[in-house]
C-alpha positions in Angstrom: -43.3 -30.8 -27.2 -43.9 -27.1 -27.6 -42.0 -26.5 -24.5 -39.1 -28.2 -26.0 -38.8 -26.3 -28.8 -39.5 -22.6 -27.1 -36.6 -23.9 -24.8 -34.5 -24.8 -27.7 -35.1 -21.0 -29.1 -34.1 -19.7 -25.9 -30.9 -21.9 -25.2 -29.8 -21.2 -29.0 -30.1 -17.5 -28.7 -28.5 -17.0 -25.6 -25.6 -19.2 -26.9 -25.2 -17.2 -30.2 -25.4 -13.7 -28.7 -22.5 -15.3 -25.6 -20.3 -17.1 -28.6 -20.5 -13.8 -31.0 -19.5 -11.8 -28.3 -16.6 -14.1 -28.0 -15.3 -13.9 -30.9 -15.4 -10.8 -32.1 -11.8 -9.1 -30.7 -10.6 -11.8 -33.4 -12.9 -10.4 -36.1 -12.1 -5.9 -34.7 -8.3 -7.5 -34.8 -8.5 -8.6 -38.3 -10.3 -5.9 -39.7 -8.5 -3.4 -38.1 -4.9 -5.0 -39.3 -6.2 -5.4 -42.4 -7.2 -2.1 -42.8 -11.1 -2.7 -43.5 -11.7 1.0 -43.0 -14.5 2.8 -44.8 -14.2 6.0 -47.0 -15.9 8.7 -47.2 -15.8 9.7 -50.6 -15.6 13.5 -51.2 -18.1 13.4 -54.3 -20.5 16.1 -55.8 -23.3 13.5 -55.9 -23.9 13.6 -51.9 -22.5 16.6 -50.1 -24.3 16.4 -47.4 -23.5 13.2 -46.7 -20.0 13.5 -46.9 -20.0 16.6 -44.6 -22.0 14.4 -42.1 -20.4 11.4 -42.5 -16.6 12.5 -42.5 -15.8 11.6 -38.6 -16.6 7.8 -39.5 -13.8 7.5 -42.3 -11.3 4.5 -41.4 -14.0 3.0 -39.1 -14.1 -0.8 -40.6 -16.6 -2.5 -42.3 -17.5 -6.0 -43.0 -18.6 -6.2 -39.5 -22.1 -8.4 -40.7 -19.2 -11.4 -41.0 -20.1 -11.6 -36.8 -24.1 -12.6 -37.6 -24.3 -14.5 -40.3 -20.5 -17.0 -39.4 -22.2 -17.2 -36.0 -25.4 -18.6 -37.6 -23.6 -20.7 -40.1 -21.1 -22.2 -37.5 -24.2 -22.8 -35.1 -26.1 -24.5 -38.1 -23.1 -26.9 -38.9 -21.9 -27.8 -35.3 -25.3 -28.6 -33.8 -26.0 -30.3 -37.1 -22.9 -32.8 -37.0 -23.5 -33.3 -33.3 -26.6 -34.5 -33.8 -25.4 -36.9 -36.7 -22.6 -37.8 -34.2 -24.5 -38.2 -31.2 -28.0 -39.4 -32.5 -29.2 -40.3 -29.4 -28.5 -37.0 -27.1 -29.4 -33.8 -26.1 -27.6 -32.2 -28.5 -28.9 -34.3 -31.2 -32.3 -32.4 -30.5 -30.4 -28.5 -30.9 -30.1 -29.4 -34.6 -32.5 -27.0 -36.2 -30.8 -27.3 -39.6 -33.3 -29.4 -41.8 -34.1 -29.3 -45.6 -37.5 -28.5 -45.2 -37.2 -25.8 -43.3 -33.7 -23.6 -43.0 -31.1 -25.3 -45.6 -32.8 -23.0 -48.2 -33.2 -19.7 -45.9 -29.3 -20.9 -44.6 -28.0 -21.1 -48.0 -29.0 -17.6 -49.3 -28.3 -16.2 -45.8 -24.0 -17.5 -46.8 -24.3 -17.1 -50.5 -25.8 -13.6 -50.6 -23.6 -12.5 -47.3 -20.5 -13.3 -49.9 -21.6 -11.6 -52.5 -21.5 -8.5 -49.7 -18.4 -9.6 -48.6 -17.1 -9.1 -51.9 -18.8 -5.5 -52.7 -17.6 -4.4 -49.1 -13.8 -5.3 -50.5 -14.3 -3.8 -53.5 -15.1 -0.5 -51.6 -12.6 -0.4 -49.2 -9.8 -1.3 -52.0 -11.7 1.4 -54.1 -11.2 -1.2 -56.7 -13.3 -1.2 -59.7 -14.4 -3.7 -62.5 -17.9 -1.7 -61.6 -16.7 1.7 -61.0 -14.3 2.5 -57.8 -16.3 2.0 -54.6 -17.8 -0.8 -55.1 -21.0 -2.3 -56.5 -23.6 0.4 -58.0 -27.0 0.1 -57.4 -28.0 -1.3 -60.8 -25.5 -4.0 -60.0 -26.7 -4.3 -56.6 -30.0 -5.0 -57.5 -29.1 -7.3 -60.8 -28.3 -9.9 -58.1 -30.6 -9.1 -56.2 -32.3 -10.3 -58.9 -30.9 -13.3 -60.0 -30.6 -14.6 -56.0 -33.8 -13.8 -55.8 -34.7 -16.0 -59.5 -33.1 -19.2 -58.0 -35.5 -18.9 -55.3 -38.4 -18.7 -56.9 -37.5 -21.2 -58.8 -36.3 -24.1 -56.2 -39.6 -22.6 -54.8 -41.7 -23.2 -57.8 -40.3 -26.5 -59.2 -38.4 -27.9 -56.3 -41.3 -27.9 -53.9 -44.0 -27.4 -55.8 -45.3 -24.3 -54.3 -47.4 -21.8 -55.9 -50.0 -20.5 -53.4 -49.3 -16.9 -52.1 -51.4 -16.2 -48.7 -53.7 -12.6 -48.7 -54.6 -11.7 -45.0 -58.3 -12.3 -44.3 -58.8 -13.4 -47.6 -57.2 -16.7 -48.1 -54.6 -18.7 -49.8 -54.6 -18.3 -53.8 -53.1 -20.2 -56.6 -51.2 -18.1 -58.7 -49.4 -20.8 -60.4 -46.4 -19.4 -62.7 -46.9 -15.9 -61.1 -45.3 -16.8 -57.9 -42.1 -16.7 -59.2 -42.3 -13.3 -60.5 -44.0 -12.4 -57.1 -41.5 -14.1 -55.1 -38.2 -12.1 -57.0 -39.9 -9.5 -56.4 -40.4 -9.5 -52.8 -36.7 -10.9 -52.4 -34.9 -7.4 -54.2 -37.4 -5.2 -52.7 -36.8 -6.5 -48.9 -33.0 -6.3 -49.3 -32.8 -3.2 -50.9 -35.1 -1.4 -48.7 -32.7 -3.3 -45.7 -29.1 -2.2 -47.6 -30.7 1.6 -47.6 -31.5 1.4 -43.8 -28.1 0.3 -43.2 -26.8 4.0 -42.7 -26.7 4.8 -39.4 -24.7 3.3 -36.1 -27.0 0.5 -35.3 -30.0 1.4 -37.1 -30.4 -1.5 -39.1 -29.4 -3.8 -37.1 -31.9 -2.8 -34.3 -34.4 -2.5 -36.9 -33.4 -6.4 -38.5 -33.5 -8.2 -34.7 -37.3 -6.8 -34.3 -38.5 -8.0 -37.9 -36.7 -11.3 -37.6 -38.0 -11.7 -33.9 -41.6 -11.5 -35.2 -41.3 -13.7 -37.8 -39.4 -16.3 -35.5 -42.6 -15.8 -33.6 -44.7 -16.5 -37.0 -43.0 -19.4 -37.7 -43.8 -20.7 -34.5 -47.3 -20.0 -34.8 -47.0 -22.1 -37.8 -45.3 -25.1 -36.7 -41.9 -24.4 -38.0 -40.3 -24.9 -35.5 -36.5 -25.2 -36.3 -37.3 -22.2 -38.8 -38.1 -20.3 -35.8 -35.0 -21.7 -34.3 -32.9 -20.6 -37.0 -34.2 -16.9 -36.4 -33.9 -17.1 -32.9 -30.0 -17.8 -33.4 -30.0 -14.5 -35.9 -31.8 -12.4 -33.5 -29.4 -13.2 -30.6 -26.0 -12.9 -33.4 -27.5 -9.6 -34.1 -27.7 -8.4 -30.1 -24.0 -9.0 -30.1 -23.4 -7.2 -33.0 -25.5 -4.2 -31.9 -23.4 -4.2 -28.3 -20.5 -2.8 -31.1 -22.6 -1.3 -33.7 -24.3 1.7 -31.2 -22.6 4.9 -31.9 -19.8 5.2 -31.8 -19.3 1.8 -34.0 -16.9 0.3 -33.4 -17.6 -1.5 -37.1 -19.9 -1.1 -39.8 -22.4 -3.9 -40.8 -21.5 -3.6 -44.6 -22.8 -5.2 -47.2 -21.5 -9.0 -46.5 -24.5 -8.2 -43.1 -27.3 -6.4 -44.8 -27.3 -7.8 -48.2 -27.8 -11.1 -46.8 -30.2 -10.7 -43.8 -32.2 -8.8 -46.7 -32.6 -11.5 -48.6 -32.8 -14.3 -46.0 -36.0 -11.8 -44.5 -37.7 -12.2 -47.8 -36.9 -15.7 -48.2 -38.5 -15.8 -44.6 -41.0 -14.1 -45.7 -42.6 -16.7 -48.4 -41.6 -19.7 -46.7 -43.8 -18.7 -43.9 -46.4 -18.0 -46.9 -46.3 -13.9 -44.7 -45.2 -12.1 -47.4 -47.8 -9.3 -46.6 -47.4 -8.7 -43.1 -43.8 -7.8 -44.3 -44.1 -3.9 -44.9 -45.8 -3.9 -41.9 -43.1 -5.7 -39.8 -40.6 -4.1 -41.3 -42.0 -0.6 -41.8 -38.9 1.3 -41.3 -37.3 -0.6 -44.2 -40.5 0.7 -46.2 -39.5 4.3 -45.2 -36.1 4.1 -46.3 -36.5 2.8 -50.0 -39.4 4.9 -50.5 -37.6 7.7 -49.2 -34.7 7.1 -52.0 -36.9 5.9 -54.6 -38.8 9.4 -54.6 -35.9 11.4 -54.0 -34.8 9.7 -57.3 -38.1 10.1 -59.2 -38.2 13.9 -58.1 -34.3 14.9 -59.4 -35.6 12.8 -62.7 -38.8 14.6 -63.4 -38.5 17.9 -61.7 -35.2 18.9 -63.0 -32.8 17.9 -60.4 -35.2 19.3 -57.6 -35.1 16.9 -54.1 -37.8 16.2 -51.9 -35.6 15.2 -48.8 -32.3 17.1 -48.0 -30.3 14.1 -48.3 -31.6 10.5 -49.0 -32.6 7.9 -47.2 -34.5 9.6 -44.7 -32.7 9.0 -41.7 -30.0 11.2 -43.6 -32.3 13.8 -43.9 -33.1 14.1 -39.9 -29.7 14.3 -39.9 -29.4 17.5 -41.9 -31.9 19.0 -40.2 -29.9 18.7 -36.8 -31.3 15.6 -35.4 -28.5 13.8 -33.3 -27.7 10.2 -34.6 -28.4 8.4 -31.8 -31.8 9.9 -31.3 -32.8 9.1 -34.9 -31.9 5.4 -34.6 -33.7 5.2 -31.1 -36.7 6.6 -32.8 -36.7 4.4 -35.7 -36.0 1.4 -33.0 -39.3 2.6 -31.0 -41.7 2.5 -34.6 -39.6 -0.5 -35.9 -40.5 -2.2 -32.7 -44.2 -1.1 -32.7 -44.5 -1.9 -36.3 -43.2 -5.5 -35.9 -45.6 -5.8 -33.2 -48.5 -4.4 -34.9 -47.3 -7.5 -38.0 -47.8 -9.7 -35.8 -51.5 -8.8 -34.6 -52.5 -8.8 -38.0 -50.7 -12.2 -38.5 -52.7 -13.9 -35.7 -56.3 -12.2 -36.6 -55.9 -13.9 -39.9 -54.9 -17.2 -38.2 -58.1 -16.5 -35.8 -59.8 -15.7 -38.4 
């Protein structure tokens, strides 16, 4: 039955990295007529990155739309085919299930158009928060409150409360899980939406961490939640084949507000949520990177630690090329993911 379900993973994948390739001169076409071109905003707060950034102005966003439409329309057909054809081969591609990937799913669409919305916002330079789109208070306020309806549905809805220390065992922490688990949710799509600077840097980075934890849920038995990463991992190869530099589109917000959260929501339903920094190291980096850079202008008079903030910005200043940046970052996020997953089966063996 294994077999089965590793060839499912494979078939899927392939078919969602062919299909979003497929589509997307419809999506560049849209985008392009519509004018879904980024800014670069001229302002006092980040010099540097304006001065670095300026080439990219015009170049659109909203480009995530390509993963996370692939994934939903590959969730819904293979779904319905099964219902329609109970008795076939395609009946046994549906990997949607509520167990498993209607709850990842759902904050994987909700979350995306939330990000949709901020990425419009920013391009208009509209501004019920401020032109340019949502600040990062406001950001991480949904973050929040995503995250909240998680924990709950978690809590109540399936009664879970046991949060999983490597080597050490399962715990009941009872009503503590749900602060835990909100607090894992805004932390991994932060640190994701601050990695999300670069031609292809988060998206390489995102395919690794997702990979690995397709191959935890494996491990574990969850099989069509394995499936349903398998299908992210192969949207986001597509996306990358027009996301390395030059892009010819920008993730946005609408792609790394909602594979941030639907990592973390990964991340607990596998009961993982500690091999996380370690799979996704890189996304560590960044938001530690910004979150001192932050601290240090606050305490030390306006002082910075990094030239420009996250760090990938700061290689950047110092005259690193792009490209080698985001293939350096590739190579630890890679190594990192696989070091995650070491530690994830020595605590199995163990």
């Amino acid at each position: 039955m294994q077999e089965f379900y590793l060839l499912r993973i494979l078939i899927l994948s392939a078919l969602a990295f062919g299909f979003a390739i497929a589509w997307t001169p419809l999506l560049t076409h849209f985008l392009y007529k519509y004018k879904m071109g980024k800014s670069i905003r001229n302002g006092g707060a980040t010099p540097i990155f304006s001065k670095l950034h300026a080439g990219k102005a015009g170049t659109p966003v909203m480009g995530g739309l390509l993963i996370w439409v692939t994934v939903l329309i590959f969730s819904l057909v293979f779904y319905y085919l099964g219902r329609f054809f109970p008795d076939s081969f395609l009946a046994r591609m549906n990997f949607l299930s509520r167990k498993e990937t209607l709850l990842p799913l759902g904050a994987l669409v909700a979350t995306a158009l939330v990000g949709w919305f901020d990425d419009w916002l920013d391009v208009r330079g509209k501004g019920v928060f401020g032109g340019g789109g949502l600040k990062v208070r406001h950001r991480l306020i949904i973050y929040t409150l995503i995250a909240a309806i998680g924990a709950l549905w978690f809590y109540f809805k399936l009664d879970w409360d046991t949060f999983h220390v490597p080597f050490l065992g399962n715990f009941q922490v009872g009503w503590r899980y749900i602060p835990i688990f909100i607090f894992v949710i805004v932390a991994t799509s932060f640190s994701v939406n601050e990695t999300d600077g670069l031609d292809g840097l988060a998206g390489g980075i995102l395919m690794t961490s997702f990979a690995a934890y397709g191959v935890i849920a494996f491990a574990t038995g969850r099989y069509d939640l394995a499936t349903f990463c398998a299908v992210i991992v192969g949207a986001l190869l597509a996306f990358l084949w027009f996301n390395i530099n030059p892009a010819r589109f920008f993730m946005g917000d609408t792609g790394s507000m909602g594979l941030g959260v639907t990592l973390g929501v990964i991340a607990m339903l596998t009961n993982s949520a500690l091999i996380l920094p370690l799979v996704g190291l890189v996304f560590l980096v960044e938001s530690a990177s910004v979150i001192i850079q932050l601290t240090s202008k606050k305490l030390r008079g306006g002082k910075k630690v990094f030239l420009s903030s996250p760090i990938h910005h700061h290689f950047e200043a110092i005259g690193w090329p792009e490209p080698k940046i985001v293939m350096r970052f590739w190579v630890i996020g890679g190594v990192s993911a696989v070091l995650g997953l070491v530690v994830f089966l020595l605590d199995k063996a163990y």
